[in-house]
C-alpha positions as CSV (number, residue, x, y, z in Angstrom):
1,X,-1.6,-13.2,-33.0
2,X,-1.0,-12.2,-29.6
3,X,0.9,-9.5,-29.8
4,X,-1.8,-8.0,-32.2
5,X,-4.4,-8.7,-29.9
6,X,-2.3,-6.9,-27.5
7,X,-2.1,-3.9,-29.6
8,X,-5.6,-4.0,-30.3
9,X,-6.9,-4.5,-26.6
10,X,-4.3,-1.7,-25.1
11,X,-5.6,1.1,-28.5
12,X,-8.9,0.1,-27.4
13,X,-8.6,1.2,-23.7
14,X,-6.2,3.9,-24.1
15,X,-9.0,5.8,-26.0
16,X,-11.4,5.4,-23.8
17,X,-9.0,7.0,-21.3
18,X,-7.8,9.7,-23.4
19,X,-10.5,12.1,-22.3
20,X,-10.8,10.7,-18.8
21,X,-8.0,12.8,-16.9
22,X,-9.2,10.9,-13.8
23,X,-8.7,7.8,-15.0
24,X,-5.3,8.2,-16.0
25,X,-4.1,9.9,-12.4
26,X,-5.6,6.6,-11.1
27,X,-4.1,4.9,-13.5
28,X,-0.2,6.5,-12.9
29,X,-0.2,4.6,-9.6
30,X,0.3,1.8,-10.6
31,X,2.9,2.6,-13.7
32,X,4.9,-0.4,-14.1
33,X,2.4,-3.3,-12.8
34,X,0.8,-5.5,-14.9
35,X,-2.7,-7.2,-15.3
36,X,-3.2,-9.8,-17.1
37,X,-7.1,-10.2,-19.0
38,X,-8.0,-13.5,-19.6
39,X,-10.9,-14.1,-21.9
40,X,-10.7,-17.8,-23.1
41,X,-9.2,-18.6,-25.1
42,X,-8.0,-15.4,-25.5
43,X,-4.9,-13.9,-22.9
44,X,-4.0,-10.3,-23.0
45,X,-0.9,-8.9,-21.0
46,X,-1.4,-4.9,-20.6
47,X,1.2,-3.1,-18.9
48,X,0.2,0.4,-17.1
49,X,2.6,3.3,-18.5
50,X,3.9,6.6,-16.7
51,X,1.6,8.4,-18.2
52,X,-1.8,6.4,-17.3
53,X,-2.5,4.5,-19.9
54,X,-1.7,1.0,-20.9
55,X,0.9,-1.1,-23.7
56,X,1.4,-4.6,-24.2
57,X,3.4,-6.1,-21.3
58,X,7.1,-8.0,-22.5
59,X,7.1,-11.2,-22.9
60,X,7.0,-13.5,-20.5
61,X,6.2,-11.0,-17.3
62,X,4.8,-12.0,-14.4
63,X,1.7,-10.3,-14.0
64,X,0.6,-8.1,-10.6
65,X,-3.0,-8.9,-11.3
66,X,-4.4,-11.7,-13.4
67,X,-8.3,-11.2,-14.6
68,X,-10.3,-13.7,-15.5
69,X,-13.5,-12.8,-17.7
70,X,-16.0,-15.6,-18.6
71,X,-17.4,-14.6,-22.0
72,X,-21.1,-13.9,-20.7
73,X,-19.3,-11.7,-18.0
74,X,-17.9,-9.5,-21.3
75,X,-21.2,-9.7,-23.2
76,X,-23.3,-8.1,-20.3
77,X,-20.7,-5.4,-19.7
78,X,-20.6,-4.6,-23.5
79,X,-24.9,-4.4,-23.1
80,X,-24.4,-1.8,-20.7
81,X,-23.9,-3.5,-17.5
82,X,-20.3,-2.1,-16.1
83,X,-20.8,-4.2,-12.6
84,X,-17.6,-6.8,-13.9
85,X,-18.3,-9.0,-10.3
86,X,-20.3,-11.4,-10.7
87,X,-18.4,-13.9,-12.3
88,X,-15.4,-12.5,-13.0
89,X,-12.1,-13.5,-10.7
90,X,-9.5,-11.7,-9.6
91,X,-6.2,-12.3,-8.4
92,X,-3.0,-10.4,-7.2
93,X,-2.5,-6.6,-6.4
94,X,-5.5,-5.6,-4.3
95,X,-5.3,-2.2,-4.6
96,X,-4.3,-2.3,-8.1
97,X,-7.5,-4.9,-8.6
98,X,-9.8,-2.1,-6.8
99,X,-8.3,0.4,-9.1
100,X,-9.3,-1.4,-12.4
101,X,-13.1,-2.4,-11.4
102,X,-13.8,1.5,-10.1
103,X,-12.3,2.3,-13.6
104,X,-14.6,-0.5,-15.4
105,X,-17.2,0.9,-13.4
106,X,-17.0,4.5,-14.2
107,X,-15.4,4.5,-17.8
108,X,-18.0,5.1,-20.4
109,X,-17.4,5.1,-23.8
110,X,-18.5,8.3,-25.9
111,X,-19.4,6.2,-28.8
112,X,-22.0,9.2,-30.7
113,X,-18.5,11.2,-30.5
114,X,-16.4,8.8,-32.3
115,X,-19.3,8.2,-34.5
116,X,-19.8,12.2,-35.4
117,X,-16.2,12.3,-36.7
118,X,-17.0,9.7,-39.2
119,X,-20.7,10.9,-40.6
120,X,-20.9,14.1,-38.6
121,X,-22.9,15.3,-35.9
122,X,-26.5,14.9,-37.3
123,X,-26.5,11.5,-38.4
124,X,-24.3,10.2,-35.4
125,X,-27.0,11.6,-33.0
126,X,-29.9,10.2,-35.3
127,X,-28.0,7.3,-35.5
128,X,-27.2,7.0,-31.6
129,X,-30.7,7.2,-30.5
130,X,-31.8,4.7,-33.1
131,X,-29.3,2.2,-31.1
132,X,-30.3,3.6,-27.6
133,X,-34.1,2.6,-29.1
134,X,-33.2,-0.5,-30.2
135,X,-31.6,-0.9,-26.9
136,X,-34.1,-0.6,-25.0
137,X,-36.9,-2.3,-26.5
138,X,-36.3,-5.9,-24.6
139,X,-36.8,-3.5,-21.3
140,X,-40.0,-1.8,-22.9
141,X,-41.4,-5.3,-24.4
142,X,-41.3,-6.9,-20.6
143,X,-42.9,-3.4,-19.7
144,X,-46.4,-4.1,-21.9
145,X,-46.1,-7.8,-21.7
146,X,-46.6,-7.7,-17.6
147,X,-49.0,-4.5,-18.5
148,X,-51.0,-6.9,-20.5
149,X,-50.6,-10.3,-18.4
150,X,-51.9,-7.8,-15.2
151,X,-54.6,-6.8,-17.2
152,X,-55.7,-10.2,-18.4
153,X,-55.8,-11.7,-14.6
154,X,-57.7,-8.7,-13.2
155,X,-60.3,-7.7,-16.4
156,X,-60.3,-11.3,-18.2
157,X,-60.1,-14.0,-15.6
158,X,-61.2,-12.1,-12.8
159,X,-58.8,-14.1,-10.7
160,X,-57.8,-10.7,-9.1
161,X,-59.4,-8.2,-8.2
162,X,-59.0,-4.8,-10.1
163,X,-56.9,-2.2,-8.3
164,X,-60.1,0.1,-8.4
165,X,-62.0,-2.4,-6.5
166,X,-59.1,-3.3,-3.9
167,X,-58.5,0.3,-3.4
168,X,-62.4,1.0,-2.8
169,X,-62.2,-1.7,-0.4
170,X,-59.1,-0.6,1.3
171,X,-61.3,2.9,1.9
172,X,-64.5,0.7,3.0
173,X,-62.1,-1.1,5.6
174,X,-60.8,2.5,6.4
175,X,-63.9,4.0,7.1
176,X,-65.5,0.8,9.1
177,X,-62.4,1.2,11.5
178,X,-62.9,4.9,11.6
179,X,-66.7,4.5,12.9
180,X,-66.1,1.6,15.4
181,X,-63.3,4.1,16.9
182,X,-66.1,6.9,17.1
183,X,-68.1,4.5,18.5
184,X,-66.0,2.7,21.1
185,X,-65.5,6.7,22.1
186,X,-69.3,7.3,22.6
187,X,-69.8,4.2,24.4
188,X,-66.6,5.0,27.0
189,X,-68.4,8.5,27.3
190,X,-71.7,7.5,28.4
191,X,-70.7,4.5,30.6
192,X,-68.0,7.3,32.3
């Protein structure tokens, strides 16, 4: 089972650096060293290749650079949300840990690409924008809920102030201080 997951985890990865030449030169550094991905209960061992990309480790290796990855860690990076440090804990290697959170940062997957080879290009881009909508409807359902909550506590219950009236006030306030400035000028003028 492991050794599938392996295989699984290290296909995965190597095709999202296929296209990335980048990625693999950053990656080619560290040929040899091995990190270690631990997503309970789940444990992967991925060794970093010659060529910049990644296989299963042997058996048994120590590991340069063990990753731990709380599940909700893995979820919000799969929703779009590449920062991997807020709960996540590393261990090991520091440069080779720096190396793998700028690439987990900066990797993005091409997913309307993979998808065009299957249905083609029409219906992967129809069908990419369908998921970046449904994405992004939690983001545009807070949007008119606050709109709507503002607008009930300024219109309904009146326990603010419209932004008309506060900005009308604000120029009010503005041109008070802009007369008792004239003022305070005429007065110094005629008692000088």
């Amino acid at each position: 089972m492991a050794a599938l997951l392996a295989e699984a985890a290290a296909a995965a990865i190597n095709h999202l650096l296929a296209p990335a030449d980048w990625a693999r030169e950053a990656l080619r550094a560290h040929a040899g060293q091995v990190v270690l991905l631990k997503l309970p209960p789940l444990e992967v061992a991925l060794a970093v290749t010659p060529e910049g990309c990644v296989a299963p480790a042997q058996a048994r290796v120590e590991p340069d650079l063990r990753v731990d990855l709380p599940p909700a860690e893995v979820l919000r990076a799969l929703g779009g949300d590449a920062s991997l440090s807020g709960l996540s804990r590393i261990d090991g290697d520091a440069v080779f840990g720096a190396t793998l959170r700028h690439l987990a940062h900066n990797l993005r997957w091409d997913f309307e690409e993979d998808l065009s080879r299957l249905v083609g290009d029409v219906a992967a881009h129809r069908g990419a924008e369908w998921l970046r909508a449904l994405a992004r409807l939690p983001g545009a359902t807070a949007a008119r809920l606050s709109a709507a909550s503002a607008e009930y506590v300024t219109e309904e219950a009146r326990l603010l102030p419209p932004r008309a009236e506060v900005q009308a006030w604000m120029s009010e306030v503005d041109r008070l201080r802009d007369d008792l400035a004239r003022l305070e000028a005429r007065l110094a003028r005629l008692q000088g």
